[in-house]
VMD Tcl script that draws the C-alpha trace (Angstrom):
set ca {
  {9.80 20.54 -41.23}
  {8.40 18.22 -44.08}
  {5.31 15.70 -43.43}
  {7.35 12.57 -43.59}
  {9.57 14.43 -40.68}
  {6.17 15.40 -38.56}
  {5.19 11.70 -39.61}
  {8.52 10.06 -38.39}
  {8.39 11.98 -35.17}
  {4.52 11.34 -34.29}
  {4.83 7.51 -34.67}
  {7.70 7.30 -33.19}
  {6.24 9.37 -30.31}
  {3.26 6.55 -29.91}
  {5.69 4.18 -29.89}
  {7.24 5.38 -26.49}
  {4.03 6.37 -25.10}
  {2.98 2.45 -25.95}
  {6.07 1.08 -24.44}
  {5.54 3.38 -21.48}
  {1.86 2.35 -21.03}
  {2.72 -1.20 -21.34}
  {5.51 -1.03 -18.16}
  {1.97 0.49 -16.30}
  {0.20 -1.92 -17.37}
  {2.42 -4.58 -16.23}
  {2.95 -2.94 -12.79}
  {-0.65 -2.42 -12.68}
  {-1.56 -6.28 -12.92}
  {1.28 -7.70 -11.31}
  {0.06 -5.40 -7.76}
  {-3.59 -6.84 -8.48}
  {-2.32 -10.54 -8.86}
  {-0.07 -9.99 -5.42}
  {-3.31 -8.02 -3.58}
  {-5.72 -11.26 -4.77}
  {-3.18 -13.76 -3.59}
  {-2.75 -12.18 0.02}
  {-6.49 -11.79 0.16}
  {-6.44 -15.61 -0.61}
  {-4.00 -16.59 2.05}
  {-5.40 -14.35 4.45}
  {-9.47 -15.78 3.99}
  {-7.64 -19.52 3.61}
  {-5.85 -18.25 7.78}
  {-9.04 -17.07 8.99}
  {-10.67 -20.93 8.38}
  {-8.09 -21.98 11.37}
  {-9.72 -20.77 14.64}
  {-5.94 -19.94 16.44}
  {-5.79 -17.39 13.69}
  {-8.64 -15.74 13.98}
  {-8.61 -15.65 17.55}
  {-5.33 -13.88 17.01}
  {-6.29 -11.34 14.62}
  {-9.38 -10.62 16.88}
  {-7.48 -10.21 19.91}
  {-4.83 -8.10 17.76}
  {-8.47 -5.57 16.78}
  {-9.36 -5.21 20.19}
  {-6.51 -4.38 21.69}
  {-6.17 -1.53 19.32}
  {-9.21 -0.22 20.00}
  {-8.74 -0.60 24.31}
  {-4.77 1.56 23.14}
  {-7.07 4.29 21.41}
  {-10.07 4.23 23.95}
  {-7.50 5.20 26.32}
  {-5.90 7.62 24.47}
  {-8.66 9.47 24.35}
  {-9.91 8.78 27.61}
  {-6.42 10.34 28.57}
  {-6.65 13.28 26.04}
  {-10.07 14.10 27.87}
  {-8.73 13.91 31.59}
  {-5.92 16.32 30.38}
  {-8.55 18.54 28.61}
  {-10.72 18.74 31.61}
  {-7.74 19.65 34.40}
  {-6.46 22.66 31.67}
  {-10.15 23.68 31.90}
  {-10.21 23.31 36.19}
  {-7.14 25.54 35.90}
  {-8.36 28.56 34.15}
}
mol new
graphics top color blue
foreach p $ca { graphics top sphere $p radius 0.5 }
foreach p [lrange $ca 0 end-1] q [lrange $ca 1 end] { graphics top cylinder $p $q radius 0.2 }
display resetview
């Protein structure tokens, strides 16, 4: 293999590798520009109060579905212990 050949290949090799980064890049900022516009939209809901009574509500009613989950989870742990 001469040098112009190793040459030839290595630039061209950057050359993909550039293109390749680029496409990242692009991805990269076009996810960051949609995350920073739904942050936007979502601070601009939470100024009207139906909205953030709604998301609110929405929280605690997860956490009521998981306290009695486990609240469940412990009952059934505590009648497998009774019967042993």
């Amino acid at each position: 293999m001469s040098i112009k050949n190793f040459f030839k290949n290595a630039f061209h090799d950057m050359k993909e590798s550039t293109k390749a980064q680029h496409e990242v890049d692009k991805a990269n900022f076009a996810a960051a520009k949609a995350e920073s516009k739904a942050q936007w939209e979502e601070a601009k809901a939470m100024g009207k109060p139906d909205t953030r009574k709604a998301m609110l509500q929405k929280q605690r009613d997860e956490q009521i579905a998981a306290a009695n989950e486990r609240r469940a989870e412990a009952e059934a742990r505590c009648e497998a212990a009774k019967k042993k």
